[in-house]
N, C-alpha and C positions, 0 to 999 in steps of 0.2 A: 654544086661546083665540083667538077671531077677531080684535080688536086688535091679536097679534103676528103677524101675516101682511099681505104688502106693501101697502102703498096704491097705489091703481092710477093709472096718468101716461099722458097723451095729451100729444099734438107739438102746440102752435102754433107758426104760421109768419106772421112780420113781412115783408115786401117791398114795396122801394120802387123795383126796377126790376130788371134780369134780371140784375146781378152784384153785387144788395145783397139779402141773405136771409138773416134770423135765425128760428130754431129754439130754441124754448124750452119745457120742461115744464110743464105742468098739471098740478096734481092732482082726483083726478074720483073722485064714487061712493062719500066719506067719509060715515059718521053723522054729524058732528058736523059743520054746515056752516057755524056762525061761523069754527071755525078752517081747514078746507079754504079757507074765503073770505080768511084772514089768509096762512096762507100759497101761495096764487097770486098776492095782495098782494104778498109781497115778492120773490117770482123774479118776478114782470113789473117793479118796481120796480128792483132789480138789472139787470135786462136791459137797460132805457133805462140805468141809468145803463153800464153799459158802451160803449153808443151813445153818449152823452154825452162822453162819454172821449174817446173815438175821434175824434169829430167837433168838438168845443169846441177853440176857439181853434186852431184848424188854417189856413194860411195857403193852401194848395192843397185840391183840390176830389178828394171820394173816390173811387176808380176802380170799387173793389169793396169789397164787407164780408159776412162771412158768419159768421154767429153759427151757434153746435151748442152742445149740453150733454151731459152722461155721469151716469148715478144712480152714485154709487160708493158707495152701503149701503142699500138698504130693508127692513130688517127689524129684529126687536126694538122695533118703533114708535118708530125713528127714519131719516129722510128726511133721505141726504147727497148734494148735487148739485153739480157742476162746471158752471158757462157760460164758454164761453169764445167770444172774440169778434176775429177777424182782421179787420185793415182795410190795403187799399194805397190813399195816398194818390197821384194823379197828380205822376211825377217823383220820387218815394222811390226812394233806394237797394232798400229793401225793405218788406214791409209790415209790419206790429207784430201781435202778441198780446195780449191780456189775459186773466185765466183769476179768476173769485170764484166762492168755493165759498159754500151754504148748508148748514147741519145744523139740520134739525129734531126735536124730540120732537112727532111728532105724538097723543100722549094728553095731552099736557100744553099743547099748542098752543105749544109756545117753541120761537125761533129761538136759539139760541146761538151769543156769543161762543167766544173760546179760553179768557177765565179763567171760565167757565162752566163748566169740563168738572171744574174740581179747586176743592177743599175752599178755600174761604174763607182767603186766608193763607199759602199754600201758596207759595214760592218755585218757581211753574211755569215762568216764562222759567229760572230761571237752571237747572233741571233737563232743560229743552229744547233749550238752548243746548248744555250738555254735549254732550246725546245727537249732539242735529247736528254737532258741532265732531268728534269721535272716525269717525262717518261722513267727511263731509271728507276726513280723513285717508285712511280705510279706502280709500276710493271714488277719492282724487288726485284730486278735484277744483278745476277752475282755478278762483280767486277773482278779484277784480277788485281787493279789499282785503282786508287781513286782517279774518277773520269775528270779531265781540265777540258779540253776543248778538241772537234774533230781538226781535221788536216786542211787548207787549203784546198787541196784537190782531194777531196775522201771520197770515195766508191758512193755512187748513188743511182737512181733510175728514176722514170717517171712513169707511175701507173695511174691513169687518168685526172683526177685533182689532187691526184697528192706526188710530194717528192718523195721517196724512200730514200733516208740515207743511212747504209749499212756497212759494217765492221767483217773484217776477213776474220776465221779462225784464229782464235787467240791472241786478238789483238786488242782486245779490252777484257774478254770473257776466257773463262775455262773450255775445253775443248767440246765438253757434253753440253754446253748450251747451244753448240750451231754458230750460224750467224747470225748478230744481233743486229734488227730490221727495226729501223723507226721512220714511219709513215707521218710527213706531216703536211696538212692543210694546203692545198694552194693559197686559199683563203687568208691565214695567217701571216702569208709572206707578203700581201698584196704591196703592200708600200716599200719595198725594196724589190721587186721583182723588173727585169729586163721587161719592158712594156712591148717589146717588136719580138721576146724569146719567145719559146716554148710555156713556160710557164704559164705565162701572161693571154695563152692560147687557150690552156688546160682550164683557167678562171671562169672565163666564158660561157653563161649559161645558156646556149643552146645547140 
């Protein structure tokens, strides 16, 4: 079925001098070009606003900044991308990260939220929370406060059966731990999952 085979991605590249260079995905070569055109709309969208971030209200002048992204799922005609965007600010301690993920349905043209992936009503934070709190444990991961439950809309991606849902720079953890990434099951979600989403796609054993 042609539809369920990748959609093809070329590199754009942003630069605004020799240690400011952002890398961001296109998508190219779709039939349906409202939505190809809706979403490279919203990763070039996302892309400034990570630039935005970085640069808004910053009281020192940026030294260097270099954006990259990563596909973490193109198949099943859905499109999961990571951008993440490094900046050192002149005179920082050190420079910062920011990492937002997109998930597309590209047959259906939707960008999706997190409460987008499970059935209308579904208690998803508080069953995600679980799953991450018992991780934690598993993992001895350092906290910075005790963990109560992720956000609503919390930064996540889909790489193949599993959902990732992950924490920015010091948002739960100290700085030297990264981003704290917790990988969980399609599988485990199966009874609260959007049965038409993505998800519901990634389940499917063949």
């Amino acid at each position: 079925m042609p539809t369920a085979l990748p959609v093809a991605v070329q590199t754009v590249k942003l630069s605004s001098g020799p240690q400011k260079t952002v890398f961001y995905p296109q998508v190219t070569g779709m039939r349906n070009k409202e939505v190809q055109k809706a979403m490279n709309r919203a990763i070039a969208y996302q892309t400034q606003q990570l630039i935005n971030l970085q640069v808004g209200n910053m009281p020192t002048t940026v030294e260097e900044m270099e954006g990259s992204y990563e596909i973490k799922n193109n198949q099943r005609e859905v499109l999961s991308v990571s951008l993440s965007n490094y900046t050192y600010h002149f005179h920082a301690a050190h420079g910062m990260t920011f990492i937002k993920s997109l998930t597309f349905d590209w047959q259906k043209g939707k960008l999706y939220q997190l409460k987008d992936l499970f059935k209308p009503g579904s208690d998803y934070v508080k069953r995600l929370s679980d799953l991450i709190r018992i991780q934690i444990q598993q993992r001895d991961i350092q906290l910075l406060n005790d963990f109560t439950a992720i956000q609503p809309n919390q930064d996540f991606y889909i790489a193949d059966k599993a959902l990732v849902i992950y924490f920015q720079l010091y948002e739960i953890t100290p700085y030297v731990f990264g981003f704290p990434m917790f990988p969980i099951s399609v599988y485990s979600l199966q009874d609260i999952i959007d049965e038409n989403g993505p998800l519901a796609r990634m389940a499917v054993n063949n």
